[in-house]
Structure formats: C-alpha cells, structure tokens
N, C-alpha and C positions, 0 to 999 in steps of 0.2 A: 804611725808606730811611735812609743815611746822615746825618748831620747837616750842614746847609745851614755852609758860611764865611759866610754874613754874615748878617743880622738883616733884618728889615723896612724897621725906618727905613733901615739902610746900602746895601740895595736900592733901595728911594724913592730915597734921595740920588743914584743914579750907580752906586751898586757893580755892576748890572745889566749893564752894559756890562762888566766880566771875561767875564763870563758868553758875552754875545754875540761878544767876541774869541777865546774859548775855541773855540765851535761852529766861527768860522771858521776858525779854526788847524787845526781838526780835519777841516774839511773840505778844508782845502788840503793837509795833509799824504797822506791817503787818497787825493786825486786822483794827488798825486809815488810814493807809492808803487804804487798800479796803473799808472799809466802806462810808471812808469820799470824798475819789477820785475815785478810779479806778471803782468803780462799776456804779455811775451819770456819771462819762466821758463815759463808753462803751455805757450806756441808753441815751444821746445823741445822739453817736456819731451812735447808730443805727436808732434813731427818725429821726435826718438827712439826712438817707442813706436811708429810709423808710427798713428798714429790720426788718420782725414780729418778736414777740416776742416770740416766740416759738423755731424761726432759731436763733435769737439771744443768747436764754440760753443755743443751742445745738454746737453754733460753736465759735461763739466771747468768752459770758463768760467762756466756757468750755476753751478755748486756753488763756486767762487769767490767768485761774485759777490754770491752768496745768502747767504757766510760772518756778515756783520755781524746780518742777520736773526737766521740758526740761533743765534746767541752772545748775541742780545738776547732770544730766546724761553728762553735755558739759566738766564741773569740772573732773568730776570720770574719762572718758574714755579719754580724751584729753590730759588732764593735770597730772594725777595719776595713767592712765593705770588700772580702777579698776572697781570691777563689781558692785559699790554701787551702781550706776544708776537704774541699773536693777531691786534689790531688794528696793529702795528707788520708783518708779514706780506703784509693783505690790503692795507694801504694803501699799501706798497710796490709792491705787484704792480699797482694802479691807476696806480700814478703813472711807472712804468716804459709800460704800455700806452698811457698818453692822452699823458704830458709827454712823453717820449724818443721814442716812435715819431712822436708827431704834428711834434717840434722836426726828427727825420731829415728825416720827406715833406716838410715846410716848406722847409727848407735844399738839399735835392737838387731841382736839374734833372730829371733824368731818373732815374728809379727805378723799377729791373725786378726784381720777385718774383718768385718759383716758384711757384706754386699748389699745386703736389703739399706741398712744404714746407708753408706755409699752412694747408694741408689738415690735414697732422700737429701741429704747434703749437695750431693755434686746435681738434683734438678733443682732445686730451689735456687741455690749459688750461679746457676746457667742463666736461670730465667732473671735473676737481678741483674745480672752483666747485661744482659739483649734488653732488658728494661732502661738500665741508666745508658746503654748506648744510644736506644731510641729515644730518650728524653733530651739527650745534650744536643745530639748530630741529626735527627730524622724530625720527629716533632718539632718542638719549640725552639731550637736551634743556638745552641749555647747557653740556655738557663731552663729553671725548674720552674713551672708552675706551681700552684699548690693542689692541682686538681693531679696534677703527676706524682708530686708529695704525697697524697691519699690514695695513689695506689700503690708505693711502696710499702705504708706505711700495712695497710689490706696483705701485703702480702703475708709481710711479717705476721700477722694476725692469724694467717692458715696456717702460713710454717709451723705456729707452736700448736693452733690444735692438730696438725698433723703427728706432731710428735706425742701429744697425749694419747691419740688414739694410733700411735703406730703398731702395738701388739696386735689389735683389733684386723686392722689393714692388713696386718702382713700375714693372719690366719685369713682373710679371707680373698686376698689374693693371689697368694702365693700357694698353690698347692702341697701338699704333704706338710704345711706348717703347723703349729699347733701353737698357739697366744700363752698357754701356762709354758710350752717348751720356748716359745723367743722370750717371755718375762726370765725366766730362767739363766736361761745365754746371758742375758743383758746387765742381771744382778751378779753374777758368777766373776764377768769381766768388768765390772765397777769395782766388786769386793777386791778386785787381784791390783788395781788402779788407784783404792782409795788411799790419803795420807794418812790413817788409822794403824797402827801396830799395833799387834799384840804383847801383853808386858808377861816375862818372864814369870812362871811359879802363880799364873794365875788360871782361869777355868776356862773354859773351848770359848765361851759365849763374854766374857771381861773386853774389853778393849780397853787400848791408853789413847789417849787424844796425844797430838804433838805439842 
C-alpha cells in the first residue's frame, strides 16, 4: 500500500480527522455527481437508444452504479494483490439489499411491486450467491479461476437478454398476461419514478429536465 501522510502519534493526536473529512468530502461529492450528472446522462442517453426503462435500471444503471466496486476489485487484485475486492463486492450487495431497500419500504406509504419483476431479480441474484459460493468454498477452493470468471460473466449475458425480452416471457408464461398490458405497467411506473418534472404553464406532453 502507499505510504500513510501521518505517523501514529500524529494520528493519536487528531490527524485522524483529515482522514474522516476526506471520506466525507468523498462521499458528498459522488452523491453531486450522480445526482446532478451521471443519472440525466444514462436517462438520455437511453431515451436516445429507445431502451425501456425497466432494461435500463437492470443493466445501464446497475453497471453504473457497480462502477466504484468493478475499480476497487481492478485496485485490490491488480495492483495490491489483495482480496478486498471480494469482500468490498459481497458487502456492498448486502448493504444495498437490507439498508436501501429496507430505508425505501420504511419511507414509502404505499409501495407496489411487480412480482413477475421480483421473481426475475431475486433468481438471478440467488443463483450468483450459490455460484460465487461454489466458486470460493466447493470448487476451486478460495480463488477464481477464469473458466469460473466466464460463467459469471455468461450469466450476466442472459440476465440482460432476459430483461429485453421480459414482456415477451411474462405474456407467455404467465397466463391471463398480455406484453402490450406488462409494457404498459412498466412505463406507467418509470413515468411516476422518473427525475423529469413537469414545468408549470406548459402542454400535457413539454417536460423540464432537472
């Protein structure tokens, strides 16, 4: 690792707090920038591409938002030979499931899922956990191959055409469903989601960007 700017004692004494001003700064700036950039860039840049917004928060946002991860696993294993990627990863992906989702349900009144959704997210999400469990503890036994690496990577590769063609699936598995009524559902609850407002004194169909 780099060599630390302060010493023990200069730590003891208070120097600790750069430290902790540091983290914050860092976390306030990454918030100004998602906010203010990266999240209206990717909602373009899929308005654009015409990709729904359903694919959009499963594949774009999501590889977005997992960028600090992917860059801290490049750091650890590349550069430092070290398994914090690993553990920076799975403890990520807990703390998204119990603190954020549980902070949303807390905060909302009323909150309506899709189950079919659900369904897709929480098998895919299953089968990656029983995947990297067999990969570290059963298989190869504390490290990844690369032939284990390509079938992560495989999976991710179905996940997203799973979501392009999830209208399709879920008219044709789902009985009584209909692909123009779940495209419907799915637009309906983007539009009610999106950071798009409408500006005062203008036409049904105007939006304001933020």
């Amino acid at each position: 690792y780099p060599p630390e700017a302060f010493t023990w004692e200069q730590k003891s004494g208070g120097a600790v707090a750069l430290y902790v001003l540091g983290v914050l700064y860092m976390f306030v700036a990454l918030a100004i920038v998602c906010d203010e950039f990266f999240v209206p860039a990717l909602q373009v840049m899929c308005e654009r591409l015409s990709v729904p917004d359903s694919v959009a928060g499963a594949t774009v946002m999501a590889a977005g938002a997992s960028s600090p991860e992917m860059f801290t696993n490049f750091i650890s294993i590349f550069a430092f030979r070290s398994d914090v990627g690993t553990g920076t990863v799975v403890g990520s992906e807990l703390f998204n499931q119990l603190v954020i989702c549980g902070t949303c349900a807390v905060q909302c009144k009323e909150l309506t899922l899709d189950w079919r959704l659900l369904v897709r997210e929480l098998g895919f999400y299953s089968l990656s956990v029983i995947w990297l469990y067999l990969s570290l503890c059963q298989v190869s036994r504390e490290r990844v191959t690369w032939l284990e690496g390509l079938v992560f990577v495989l999976m991710q590769t179905v996940y997203v055409v799973v979501c392009v063609f999830t209208p399709a699936l879920v008219a044709g598995l789902c009985p009584g469903s209909e692909e123009g009524a779940y495209e419907a559902l799915s637009d309906s609850e983007a539009a009610a989601a999106s950071p798009e407002r409408r500006s005062p004194g203008r036409g049904e169909g105007d939006l304001e960007r933020p």
